[in-house]
N, CA, C and O atoms as a MOPAC input file, in Angstrom:
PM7 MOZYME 1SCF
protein

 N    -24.69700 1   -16.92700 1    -3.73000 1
 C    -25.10500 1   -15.91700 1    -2.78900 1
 C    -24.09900 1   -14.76400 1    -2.84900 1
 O    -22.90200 1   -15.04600 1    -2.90700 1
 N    -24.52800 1   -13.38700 1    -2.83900 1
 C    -23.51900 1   -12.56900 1    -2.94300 1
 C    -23.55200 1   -11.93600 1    -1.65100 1
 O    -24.39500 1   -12.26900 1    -0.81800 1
 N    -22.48300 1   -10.83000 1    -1.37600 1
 C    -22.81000 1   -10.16900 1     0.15900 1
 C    -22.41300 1    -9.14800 1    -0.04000 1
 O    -21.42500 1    -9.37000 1    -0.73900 1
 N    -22.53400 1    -7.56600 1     0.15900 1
 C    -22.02500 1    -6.40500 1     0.50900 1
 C    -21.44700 1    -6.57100 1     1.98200 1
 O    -22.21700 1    -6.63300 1     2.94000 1
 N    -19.59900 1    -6.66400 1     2.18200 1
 C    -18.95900 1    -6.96500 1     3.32200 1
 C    -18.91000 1    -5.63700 1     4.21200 1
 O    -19.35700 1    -5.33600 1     5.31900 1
 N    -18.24300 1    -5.04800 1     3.33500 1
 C    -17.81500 1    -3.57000 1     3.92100 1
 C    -18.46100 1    -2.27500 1     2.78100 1
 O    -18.44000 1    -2.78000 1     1.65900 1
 N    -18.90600 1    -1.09400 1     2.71900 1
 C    -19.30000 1    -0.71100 1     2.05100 1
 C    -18.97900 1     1.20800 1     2.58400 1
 O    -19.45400 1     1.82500 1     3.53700 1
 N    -17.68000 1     1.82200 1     1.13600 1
 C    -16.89800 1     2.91700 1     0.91100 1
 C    -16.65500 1     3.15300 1     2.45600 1
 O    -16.97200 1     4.24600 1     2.92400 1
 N    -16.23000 1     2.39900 1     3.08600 1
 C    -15.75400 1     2.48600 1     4.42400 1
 C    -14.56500 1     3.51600 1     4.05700 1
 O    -13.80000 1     3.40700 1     3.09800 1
 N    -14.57700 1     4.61700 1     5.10500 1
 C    -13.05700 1     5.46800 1     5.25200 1
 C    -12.01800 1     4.03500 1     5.78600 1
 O    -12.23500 1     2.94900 1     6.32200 1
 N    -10.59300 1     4.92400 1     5.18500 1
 C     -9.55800 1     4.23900 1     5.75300 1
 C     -8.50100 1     5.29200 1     6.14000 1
 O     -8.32800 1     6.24900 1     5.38600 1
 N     -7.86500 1     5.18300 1     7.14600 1
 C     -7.02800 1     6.59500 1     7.57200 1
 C     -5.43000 1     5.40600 1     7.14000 1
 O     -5.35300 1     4.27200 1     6.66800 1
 N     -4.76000 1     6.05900 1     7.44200 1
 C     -2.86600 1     5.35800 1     7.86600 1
 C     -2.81200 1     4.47100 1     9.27000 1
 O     -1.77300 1     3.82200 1     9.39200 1
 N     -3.96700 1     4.32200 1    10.56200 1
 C     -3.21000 1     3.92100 1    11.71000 1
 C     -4.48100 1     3.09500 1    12.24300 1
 O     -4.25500 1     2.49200 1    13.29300 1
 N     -5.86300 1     2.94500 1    11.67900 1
 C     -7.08800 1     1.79000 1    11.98700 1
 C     -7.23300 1     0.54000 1    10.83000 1
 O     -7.41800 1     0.24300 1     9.65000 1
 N     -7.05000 1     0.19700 1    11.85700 1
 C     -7.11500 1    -1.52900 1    10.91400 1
 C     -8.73500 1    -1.92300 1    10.90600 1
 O     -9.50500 1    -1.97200 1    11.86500 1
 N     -8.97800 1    -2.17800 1     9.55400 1
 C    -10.22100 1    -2.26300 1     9.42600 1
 C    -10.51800 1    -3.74000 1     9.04300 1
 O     -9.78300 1    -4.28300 1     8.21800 1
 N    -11.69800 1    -4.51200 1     9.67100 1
 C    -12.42800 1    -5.61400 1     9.72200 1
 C    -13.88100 1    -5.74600 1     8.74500 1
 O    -14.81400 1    -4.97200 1     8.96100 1
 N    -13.94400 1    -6.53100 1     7.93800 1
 C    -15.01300 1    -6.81100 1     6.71600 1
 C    -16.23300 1    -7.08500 1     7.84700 1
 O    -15.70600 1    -7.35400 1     8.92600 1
 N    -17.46300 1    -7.09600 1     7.91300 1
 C    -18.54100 1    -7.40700 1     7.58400 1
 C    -18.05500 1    -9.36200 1     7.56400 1
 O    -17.50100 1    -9.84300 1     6.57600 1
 N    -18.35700 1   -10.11100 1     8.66400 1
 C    -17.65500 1   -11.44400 1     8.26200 1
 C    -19.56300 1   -12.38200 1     7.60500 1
 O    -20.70700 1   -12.15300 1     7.99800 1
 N    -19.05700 1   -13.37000 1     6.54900 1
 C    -19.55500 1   -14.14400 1     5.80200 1
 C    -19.84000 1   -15.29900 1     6.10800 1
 O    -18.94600 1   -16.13300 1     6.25100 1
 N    -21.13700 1   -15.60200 1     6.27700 1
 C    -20.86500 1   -17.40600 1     6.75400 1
 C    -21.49800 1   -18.62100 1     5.77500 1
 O    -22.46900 1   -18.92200 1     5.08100 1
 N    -20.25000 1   -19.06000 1     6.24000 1
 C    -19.70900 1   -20.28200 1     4.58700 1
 C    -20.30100 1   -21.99100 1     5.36800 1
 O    -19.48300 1   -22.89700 1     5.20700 1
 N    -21.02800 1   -22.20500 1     5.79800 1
 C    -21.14900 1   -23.38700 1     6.50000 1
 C    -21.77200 1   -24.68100 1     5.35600 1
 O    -21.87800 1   -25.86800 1     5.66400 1
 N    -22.16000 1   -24.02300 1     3.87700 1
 C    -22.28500 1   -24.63700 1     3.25800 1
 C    -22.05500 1   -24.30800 1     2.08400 1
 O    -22.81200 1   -24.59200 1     1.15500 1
 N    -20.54800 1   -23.41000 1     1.91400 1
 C    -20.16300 1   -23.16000 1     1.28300 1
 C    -18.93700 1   -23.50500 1     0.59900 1
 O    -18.00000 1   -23.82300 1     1.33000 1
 N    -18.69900 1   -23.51000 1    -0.95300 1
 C    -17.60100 1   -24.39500 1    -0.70100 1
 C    -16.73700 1   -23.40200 1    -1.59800 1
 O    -15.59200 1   -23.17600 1    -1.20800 1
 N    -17.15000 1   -22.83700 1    -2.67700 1
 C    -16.13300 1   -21.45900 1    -3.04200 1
 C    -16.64100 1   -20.19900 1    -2.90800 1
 O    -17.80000 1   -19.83800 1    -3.11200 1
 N    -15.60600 1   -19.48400 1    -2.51600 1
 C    -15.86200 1   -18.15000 1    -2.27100 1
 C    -14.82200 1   -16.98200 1    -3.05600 1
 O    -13.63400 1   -17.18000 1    -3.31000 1
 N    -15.44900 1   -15.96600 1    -3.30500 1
 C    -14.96400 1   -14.96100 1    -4.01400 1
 C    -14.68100 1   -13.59300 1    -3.55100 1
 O    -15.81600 1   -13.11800 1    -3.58500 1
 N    -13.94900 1   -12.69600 1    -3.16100 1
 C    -14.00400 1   -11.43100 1    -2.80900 1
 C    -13.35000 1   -10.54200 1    -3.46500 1
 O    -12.17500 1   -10.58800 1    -3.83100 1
 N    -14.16500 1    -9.67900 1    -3.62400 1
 C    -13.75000 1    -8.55200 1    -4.74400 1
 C    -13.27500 1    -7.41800 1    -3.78800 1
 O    -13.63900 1    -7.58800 1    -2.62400 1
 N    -12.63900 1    -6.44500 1    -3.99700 1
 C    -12.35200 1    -5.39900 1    -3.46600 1
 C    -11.91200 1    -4.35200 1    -3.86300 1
 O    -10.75200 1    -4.29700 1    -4.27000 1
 N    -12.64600 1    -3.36200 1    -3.84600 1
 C    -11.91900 1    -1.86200 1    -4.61300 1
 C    -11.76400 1    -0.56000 1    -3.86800 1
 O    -12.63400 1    -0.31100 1    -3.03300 1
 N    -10.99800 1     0.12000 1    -4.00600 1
 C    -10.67200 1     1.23600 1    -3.20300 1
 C    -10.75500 1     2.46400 1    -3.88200 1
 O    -10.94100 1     2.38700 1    -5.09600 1
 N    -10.65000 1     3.68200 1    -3.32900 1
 C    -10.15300 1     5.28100 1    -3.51600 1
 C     -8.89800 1     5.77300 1    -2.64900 1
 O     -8.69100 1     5.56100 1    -1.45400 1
 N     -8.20000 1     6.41100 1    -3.46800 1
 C     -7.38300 1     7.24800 1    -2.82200 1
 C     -8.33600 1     8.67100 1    -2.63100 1
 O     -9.17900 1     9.01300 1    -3.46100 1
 N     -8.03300 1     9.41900 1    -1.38400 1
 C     -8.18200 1    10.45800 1    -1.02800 1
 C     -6.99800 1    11.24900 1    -1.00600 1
 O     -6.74900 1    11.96400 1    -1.97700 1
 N     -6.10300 1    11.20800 1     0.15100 1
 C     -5.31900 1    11.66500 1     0.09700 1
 C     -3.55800 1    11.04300 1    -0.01500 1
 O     -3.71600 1     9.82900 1    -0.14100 1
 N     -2.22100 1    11.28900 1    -0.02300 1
 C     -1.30000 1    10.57700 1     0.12200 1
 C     -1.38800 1     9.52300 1    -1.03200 1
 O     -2.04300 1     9.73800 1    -2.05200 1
 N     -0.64900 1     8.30600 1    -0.79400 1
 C     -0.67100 1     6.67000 1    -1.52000 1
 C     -1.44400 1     6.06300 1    -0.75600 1
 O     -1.29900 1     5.97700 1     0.46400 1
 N     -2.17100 1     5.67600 1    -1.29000 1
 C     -3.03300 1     4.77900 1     0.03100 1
 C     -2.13900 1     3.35700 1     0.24600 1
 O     -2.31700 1     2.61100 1    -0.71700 1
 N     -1.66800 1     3.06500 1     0.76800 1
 C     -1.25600 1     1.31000 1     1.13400 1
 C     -1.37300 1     0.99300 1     2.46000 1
 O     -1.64800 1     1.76900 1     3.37500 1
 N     -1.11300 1    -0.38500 1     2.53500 1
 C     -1.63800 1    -1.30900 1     2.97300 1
 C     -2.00000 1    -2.54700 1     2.61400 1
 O     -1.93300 1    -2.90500 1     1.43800 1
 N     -2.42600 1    -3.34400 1     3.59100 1
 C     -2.66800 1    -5.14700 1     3.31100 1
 C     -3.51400 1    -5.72600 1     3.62400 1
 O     -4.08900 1    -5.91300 1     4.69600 1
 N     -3.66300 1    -6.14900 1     2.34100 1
 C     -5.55700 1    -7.22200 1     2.82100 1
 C     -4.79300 1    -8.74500 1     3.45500 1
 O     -3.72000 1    -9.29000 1     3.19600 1
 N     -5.81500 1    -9.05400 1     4.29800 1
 C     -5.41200 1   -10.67500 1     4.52200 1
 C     -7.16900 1   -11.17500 1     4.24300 1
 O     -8.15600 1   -10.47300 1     4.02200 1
 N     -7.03900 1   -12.49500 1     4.35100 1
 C     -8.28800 1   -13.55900 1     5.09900 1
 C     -8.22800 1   -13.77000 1     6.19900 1
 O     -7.21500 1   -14.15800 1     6.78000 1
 N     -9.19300 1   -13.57800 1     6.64500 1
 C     -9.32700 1   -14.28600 1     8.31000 1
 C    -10.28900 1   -15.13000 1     7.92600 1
 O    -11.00800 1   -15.17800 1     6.92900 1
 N    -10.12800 1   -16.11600 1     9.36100 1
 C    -11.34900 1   -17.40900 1     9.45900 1
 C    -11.39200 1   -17.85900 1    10.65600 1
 O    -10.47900 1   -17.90500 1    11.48000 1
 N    -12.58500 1   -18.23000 1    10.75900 1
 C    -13.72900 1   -18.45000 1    12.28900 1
 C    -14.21600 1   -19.63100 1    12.26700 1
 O    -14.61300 1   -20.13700 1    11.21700 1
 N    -14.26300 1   -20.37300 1    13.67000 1
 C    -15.25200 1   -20.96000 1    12.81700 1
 C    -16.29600 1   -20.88100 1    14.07300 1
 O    -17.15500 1   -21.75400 1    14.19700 1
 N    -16.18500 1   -19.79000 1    15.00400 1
 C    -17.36400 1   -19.11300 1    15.89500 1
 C    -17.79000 1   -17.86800 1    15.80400 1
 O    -18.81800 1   -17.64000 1    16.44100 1
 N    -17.28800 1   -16.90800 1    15.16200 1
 C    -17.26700 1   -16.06900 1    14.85000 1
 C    -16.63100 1   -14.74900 1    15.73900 1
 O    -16.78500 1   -13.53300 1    15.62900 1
 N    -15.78800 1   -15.66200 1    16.73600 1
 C    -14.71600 1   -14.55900 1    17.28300 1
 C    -13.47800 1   -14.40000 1    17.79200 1
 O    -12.90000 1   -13.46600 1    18.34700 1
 N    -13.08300 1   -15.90200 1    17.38300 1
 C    -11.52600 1   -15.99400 1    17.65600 1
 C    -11.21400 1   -16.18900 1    16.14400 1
 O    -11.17200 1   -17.23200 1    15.49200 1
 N    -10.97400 1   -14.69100 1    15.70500 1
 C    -10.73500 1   -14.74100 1    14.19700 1
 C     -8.80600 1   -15.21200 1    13.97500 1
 O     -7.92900 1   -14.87500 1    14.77100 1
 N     -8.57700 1   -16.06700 1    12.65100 1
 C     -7.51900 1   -16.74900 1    12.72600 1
 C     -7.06400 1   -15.70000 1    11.29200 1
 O     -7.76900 1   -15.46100 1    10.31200 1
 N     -5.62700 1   -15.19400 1    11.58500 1
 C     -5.26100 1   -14.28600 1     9.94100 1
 C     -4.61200 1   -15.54700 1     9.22700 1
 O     -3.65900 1   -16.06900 1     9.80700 1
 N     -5.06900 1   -16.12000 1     7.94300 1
 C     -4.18100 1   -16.64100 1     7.43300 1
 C     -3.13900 1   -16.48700 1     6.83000 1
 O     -2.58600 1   -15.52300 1     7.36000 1
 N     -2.38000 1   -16.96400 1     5.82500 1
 C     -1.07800 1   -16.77000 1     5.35400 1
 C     -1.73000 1   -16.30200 1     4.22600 1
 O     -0.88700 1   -15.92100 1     3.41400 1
 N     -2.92600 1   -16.15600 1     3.79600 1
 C     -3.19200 1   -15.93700 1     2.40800 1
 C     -3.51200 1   -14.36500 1     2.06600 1
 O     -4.49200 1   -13.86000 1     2.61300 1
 N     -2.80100 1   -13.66700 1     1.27500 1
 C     -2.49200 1   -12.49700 1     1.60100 1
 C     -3.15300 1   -12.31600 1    -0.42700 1
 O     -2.67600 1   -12.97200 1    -1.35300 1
 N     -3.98300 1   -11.55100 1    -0.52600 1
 C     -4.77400 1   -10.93600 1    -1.61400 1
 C     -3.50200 1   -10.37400 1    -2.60400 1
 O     -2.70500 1    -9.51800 1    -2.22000 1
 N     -3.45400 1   -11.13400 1    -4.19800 1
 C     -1.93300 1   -10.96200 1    -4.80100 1
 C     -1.58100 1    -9.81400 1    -5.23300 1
 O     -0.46800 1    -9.63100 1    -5.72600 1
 N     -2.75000 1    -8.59200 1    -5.07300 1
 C     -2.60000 1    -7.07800 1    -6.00100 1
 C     -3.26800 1    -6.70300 1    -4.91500 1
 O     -4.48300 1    -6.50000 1    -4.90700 1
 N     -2.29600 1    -6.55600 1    -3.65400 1
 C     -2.66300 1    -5.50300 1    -2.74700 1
 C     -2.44600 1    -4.26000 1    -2.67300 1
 O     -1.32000 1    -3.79800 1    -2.86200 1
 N     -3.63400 1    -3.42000 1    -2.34500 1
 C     -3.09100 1    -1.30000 1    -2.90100 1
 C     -2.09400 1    -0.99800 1    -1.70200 1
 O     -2.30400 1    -0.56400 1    -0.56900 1
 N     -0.92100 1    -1.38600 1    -2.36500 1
 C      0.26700 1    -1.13900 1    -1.70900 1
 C      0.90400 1     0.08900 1    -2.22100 1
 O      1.78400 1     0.65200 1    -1.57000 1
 N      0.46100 1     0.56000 1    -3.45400 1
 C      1.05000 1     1.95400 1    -4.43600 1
 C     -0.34200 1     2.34100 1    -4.86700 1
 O     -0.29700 1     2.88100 1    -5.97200 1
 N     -1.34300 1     2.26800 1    -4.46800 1
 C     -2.35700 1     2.46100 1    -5.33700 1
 C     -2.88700 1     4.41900 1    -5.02800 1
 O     -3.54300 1     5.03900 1    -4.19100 1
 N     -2.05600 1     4.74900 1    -6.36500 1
 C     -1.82300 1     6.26000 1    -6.15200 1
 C     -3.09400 1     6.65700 1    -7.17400 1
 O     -3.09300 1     7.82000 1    -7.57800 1
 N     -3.96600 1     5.94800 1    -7.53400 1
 C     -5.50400 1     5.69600 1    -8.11700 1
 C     -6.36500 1     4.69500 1    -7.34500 1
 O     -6.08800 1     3.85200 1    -6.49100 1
 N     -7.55900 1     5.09100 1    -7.96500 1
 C     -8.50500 1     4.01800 1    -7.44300 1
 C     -8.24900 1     2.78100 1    -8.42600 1
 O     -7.75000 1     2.74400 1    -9.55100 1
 N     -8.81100 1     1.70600 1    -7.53300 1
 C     -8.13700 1    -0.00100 1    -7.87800 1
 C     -8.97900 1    -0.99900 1    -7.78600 1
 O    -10.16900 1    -0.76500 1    -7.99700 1
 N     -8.57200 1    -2.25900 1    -7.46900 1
 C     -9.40000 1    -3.14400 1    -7.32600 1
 C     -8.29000 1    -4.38100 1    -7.38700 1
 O     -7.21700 1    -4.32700 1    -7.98600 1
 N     -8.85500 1    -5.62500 1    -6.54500 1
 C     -8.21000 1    -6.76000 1    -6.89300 1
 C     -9.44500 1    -7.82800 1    -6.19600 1
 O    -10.41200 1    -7.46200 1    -5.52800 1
 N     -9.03300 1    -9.40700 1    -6.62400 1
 C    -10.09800 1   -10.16500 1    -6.23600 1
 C     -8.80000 1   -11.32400 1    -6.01200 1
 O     -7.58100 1   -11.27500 1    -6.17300 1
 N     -9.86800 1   -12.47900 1    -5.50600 1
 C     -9.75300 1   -13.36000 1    -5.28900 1
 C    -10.34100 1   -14.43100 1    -4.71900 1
 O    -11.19600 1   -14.18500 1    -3.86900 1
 N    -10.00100 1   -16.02200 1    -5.07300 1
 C    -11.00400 1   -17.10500 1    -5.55900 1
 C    -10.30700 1   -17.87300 1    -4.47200 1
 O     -9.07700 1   -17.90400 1    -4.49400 1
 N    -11.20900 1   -18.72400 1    -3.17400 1
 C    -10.93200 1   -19.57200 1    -2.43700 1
 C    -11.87500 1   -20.45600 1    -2.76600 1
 O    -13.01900 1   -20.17500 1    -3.12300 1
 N    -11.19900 1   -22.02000 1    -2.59700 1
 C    -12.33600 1   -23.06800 1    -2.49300 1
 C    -11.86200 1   -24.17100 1    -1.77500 1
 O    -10.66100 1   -24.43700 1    -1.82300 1
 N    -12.76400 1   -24.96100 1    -1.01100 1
 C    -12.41800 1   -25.70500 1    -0.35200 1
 C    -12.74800 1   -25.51900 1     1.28300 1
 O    -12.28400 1   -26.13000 1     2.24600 1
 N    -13.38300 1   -24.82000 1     1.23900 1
 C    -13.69800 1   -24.04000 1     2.73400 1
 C    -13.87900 1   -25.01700 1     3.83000 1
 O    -14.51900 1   -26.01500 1     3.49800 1
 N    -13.45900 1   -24.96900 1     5.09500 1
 C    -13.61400 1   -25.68300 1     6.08200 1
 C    -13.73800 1   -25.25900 1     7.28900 1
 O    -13.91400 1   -25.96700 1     8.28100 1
 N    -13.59900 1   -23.41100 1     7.23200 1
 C    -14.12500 1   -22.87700 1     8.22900 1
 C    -15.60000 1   -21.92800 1     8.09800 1
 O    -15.88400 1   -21.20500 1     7.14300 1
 N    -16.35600 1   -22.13200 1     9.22300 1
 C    -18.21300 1   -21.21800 1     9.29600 1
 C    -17.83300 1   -20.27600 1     8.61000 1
 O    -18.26700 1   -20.24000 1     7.45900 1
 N    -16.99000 1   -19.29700 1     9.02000 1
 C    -17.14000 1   -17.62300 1     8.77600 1
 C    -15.59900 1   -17.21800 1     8.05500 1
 O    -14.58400 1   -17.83700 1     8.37600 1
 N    -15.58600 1   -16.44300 1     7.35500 1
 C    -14.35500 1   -15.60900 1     6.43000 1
 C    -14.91700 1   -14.24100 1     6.28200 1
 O    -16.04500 1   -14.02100 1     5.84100 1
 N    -13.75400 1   -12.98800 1     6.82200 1
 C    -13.42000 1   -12.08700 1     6.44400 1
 C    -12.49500 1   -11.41000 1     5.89900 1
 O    -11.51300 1   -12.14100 1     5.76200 1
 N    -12.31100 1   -10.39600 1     5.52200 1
 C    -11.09300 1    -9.80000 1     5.04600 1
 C    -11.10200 1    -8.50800 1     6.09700 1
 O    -12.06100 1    -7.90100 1     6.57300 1
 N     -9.75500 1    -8.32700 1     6.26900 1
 C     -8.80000 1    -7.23300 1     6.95900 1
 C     -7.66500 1    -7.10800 1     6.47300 1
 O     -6.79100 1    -7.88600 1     6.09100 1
 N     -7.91400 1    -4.94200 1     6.59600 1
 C     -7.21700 1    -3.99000 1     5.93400 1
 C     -6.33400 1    -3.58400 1     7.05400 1
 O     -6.84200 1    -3.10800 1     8.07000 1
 N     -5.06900 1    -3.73200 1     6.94900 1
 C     -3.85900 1    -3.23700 1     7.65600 1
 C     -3.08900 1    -2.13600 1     6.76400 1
 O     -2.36100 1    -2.23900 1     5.77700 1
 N     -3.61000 1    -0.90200 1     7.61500 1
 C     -2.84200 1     0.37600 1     6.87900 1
 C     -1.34300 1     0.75500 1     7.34500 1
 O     -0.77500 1     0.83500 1     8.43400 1
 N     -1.06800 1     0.90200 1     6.33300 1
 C      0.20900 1     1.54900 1     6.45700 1
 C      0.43600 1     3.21600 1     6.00300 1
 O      1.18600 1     4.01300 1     6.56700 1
 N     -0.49400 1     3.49300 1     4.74900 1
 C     -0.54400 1     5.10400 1     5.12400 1
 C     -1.49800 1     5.72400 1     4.11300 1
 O     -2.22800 1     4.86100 1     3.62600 1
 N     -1.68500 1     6.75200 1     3.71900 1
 C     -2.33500 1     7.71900 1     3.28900 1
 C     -3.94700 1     7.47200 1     3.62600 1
 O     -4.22200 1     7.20400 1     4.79500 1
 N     -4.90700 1     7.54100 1     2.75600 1
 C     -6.20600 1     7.86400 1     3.56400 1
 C     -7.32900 1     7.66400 1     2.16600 1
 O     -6.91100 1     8.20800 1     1.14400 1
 N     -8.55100 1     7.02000 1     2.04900 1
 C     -9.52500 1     6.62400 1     1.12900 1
 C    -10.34900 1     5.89000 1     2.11600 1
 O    -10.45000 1     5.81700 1     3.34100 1
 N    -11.14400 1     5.14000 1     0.57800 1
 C    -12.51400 1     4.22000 1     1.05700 1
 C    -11.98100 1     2.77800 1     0.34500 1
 O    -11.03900 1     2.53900 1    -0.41000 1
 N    -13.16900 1     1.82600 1     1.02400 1
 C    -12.98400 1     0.44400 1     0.44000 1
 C    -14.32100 1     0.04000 1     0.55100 1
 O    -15.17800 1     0.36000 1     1.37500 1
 N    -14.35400 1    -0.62300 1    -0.29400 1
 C    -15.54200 1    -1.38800 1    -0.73200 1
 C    -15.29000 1    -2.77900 1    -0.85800 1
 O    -14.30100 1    -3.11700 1    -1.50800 1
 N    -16.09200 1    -3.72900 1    -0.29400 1
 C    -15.90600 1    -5.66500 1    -0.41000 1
 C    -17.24400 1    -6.24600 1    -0.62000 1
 O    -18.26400 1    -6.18600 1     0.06700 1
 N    -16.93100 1    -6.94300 1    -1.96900 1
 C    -17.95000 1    -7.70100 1    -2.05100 1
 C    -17.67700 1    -8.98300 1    -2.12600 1
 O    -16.57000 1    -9.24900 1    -2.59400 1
 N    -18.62000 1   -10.21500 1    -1.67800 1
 C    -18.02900 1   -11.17300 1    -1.47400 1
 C    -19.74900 1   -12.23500 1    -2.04500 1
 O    -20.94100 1   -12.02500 1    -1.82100 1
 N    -18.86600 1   -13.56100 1    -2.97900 1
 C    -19.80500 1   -13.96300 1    -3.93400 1
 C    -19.54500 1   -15.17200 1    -3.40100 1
 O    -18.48000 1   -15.18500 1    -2.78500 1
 N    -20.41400 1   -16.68500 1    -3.42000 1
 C    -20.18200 1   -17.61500 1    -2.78700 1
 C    -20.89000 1   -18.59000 1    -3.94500 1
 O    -21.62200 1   -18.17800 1    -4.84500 1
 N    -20.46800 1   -20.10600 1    -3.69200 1
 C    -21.04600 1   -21.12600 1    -4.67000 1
 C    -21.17300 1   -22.15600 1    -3.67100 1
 O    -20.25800 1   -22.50300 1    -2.92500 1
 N    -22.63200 1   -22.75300 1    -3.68400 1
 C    -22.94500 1   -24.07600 1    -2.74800 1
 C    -22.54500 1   -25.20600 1    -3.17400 1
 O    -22.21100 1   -25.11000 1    -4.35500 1
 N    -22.39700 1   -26.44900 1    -2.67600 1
 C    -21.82700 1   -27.64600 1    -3.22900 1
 C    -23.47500 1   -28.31700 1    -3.71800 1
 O    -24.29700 1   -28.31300 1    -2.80100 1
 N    -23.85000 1   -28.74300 1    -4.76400 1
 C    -24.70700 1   -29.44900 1    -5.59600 1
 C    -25.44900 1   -30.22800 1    -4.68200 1
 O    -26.32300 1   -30.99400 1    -5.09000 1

């Protein structure tokens, strides 16, 4: 199953932005892609995972996306592969730290057999 999470969403330096959340209840790997634009400045900032498993006491995990546009003085991209899922719902959230673009998340999923 694939999902359009967030789609060329603006990002400024000082709003923390929340994905479009995914629900994994019979899901067991999941994939999220993510690519950005710079507009203006460096764009940086930090992706995390969050996880639900009601869909509103979202939990940030420790798992922090390994090629985050922390310098990304171009447009970029990074992904990453979870499996093992044990919570309903997963999103990703963008914690800015400065300059200004878009982001885009797509997020790809695999059922257990």
């Amino acid at each position: 199953m694939s999902m359009l999470l967030m789609n060329a969403i603006s990002l400024d330096a000082s709003t923390t932005k929340n994905s479009t959340a995914m629900t994994l209840s019979l899901d067991t790997c999941v994939s999220f892609h993510v690519s950005w634009t710079r507009l203006t400045g460096t764009l940086a900032g930090t992706l995390y995972l969050q996880v639900s498993n009601d869909n509103s006491d979202w939990i940030t995990t420790t798992e922090v996306f390994p090629a985050n546009p922390n310098t990304a003085s171009a447009p970029g991209s990074t992904a990453e592969v979870w499996s093992g899922f044990g919570y309903k719902y997963a999103r990703i959230q963008y914690v800015p730290a400065s300059g200004t673009g878009t982001m885009t998340i797509k997020a790809y999923s695999k059922r257990a057999a």
